[in-house]
N, C-alpha and C positions, 0 to 999 in steps of 0.2 A: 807346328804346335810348340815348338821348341821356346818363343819368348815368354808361353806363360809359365814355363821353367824356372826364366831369370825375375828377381825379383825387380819392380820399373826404376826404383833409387839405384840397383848396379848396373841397369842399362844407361842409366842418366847419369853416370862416373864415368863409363864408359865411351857415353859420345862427347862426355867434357875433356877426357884424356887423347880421344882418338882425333877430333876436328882439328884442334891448334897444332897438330904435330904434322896432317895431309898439306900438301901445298892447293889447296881445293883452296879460294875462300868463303865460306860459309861458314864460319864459325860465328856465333854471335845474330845471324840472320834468320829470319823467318823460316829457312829450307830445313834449318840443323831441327828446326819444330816440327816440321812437315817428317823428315827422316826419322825423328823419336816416336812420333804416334804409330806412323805405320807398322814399326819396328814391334811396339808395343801390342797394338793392337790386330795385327793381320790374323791372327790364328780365329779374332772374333765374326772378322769382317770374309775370312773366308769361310768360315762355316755358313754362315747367313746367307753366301750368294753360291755355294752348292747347294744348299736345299731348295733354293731358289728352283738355280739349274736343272735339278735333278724330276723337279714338281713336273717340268714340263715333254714331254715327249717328243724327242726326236720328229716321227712321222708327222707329227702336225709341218713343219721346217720343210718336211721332202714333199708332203702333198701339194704348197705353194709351188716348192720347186718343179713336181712332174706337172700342174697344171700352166710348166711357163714361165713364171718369175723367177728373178734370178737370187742366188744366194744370198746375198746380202737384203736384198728387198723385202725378201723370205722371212730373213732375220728381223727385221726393223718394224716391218707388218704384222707375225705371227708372234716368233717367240718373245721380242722386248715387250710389248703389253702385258703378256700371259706375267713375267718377271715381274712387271713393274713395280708390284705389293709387294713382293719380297726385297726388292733393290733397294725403296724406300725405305725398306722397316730398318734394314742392314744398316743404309746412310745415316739414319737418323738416330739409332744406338750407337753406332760410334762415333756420331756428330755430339753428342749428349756425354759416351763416356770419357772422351778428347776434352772435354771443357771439366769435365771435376778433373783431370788428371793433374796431379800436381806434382809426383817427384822427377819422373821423367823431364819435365817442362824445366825444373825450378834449378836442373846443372845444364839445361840442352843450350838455351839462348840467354840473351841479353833482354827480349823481347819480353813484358809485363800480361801475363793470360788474368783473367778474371778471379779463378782459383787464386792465384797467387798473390793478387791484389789483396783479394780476401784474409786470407793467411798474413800477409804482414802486416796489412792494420790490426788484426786482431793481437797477433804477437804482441805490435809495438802500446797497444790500449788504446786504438782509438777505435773504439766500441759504435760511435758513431758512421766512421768512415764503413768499417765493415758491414754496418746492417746497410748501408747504403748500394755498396756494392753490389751486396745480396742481392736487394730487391730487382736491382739490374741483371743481375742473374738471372735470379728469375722470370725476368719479365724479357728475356732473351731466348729462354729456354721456350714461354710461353710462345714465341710467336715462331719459333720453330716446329715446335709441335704444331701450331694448326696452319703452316704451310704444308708438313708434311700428311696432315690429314687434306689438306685442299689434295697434295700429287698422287695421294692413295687410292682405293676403289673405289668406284661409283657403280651403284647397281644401276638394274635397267630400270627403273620405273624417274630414277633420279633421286631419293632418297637414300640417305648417307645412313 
């Protein structure tokens, strides 16, 4: 729980000061993106996939198992269904809060996110460019959401 301590602009000083100095190269790359979000966001993404975890009971997992099936089978058959609603909701809040993130993002890489796009035409006044963006935005966000309603719950009758 500790990153949502630090504020994401001193974490995104922090991996602009730390990557050029590692002899790692990813400075400037897509990964230094991937390292700021999780950075940023894990304290969210783990809560969401405990409560998951927690929803579901162990003995469901061991009944597969004493009827037979093995471990992982167990796992793949009983408990990841049962998860599935919560794994989605989890993916898909921080798929959504990763895409407005902008301080993090905007020292991490070289790499242009949609946030950021946004922000500089607006800075720079092209008022145009920006709403244009937007609507890309949103029309990105849109079809995320109803992928993630397609991978979410289905009752039995089949009605959503």
């Amino acid at each position: 729980m500790e990153p949502l301590a630090v504020p994401a602009i001193v974490l995104g000083l922090g991996l602009l000061w730390t990557w050029p100095v590692l002899p790692v190269p990813v400075y400037g790359t897509v990964v230094v993106l991937v390292i700021a979000f999780v950075a940023v966001f894990l304290p969210q993404g783990y809560r969401g996939v405990t409560s998951s975890i927690l929803q579901v009971d162990k003995d469901l997992e061991d009944s597969a198992v004493l009827l037979g099936s093995r471990r992982t089978k167990a796992m793949s058959y009983v408990t990841l269904p049962l998860m599935r609603v919560g794994l989605v909701s989890t993916l898909l809040l921080l798929l959504l809060l990763c895409m407005r993130e902008l301080s993090a993002a905007l020292f991490a890489s070289d790499t242009r996110l949609l946030s950021i796009l946004i922000f500089d035409n607006y800075d720079n006044g092209a008022m145009q460019g920006a709403a244009s963006v937007s609507l890309l935005y949103c029309g990105v966000i849109l079809v995320i959401t109803l992928l993630a309603k397609s991978l979410g719950a289905k009752s039995v009758d089949g009605a959503r």
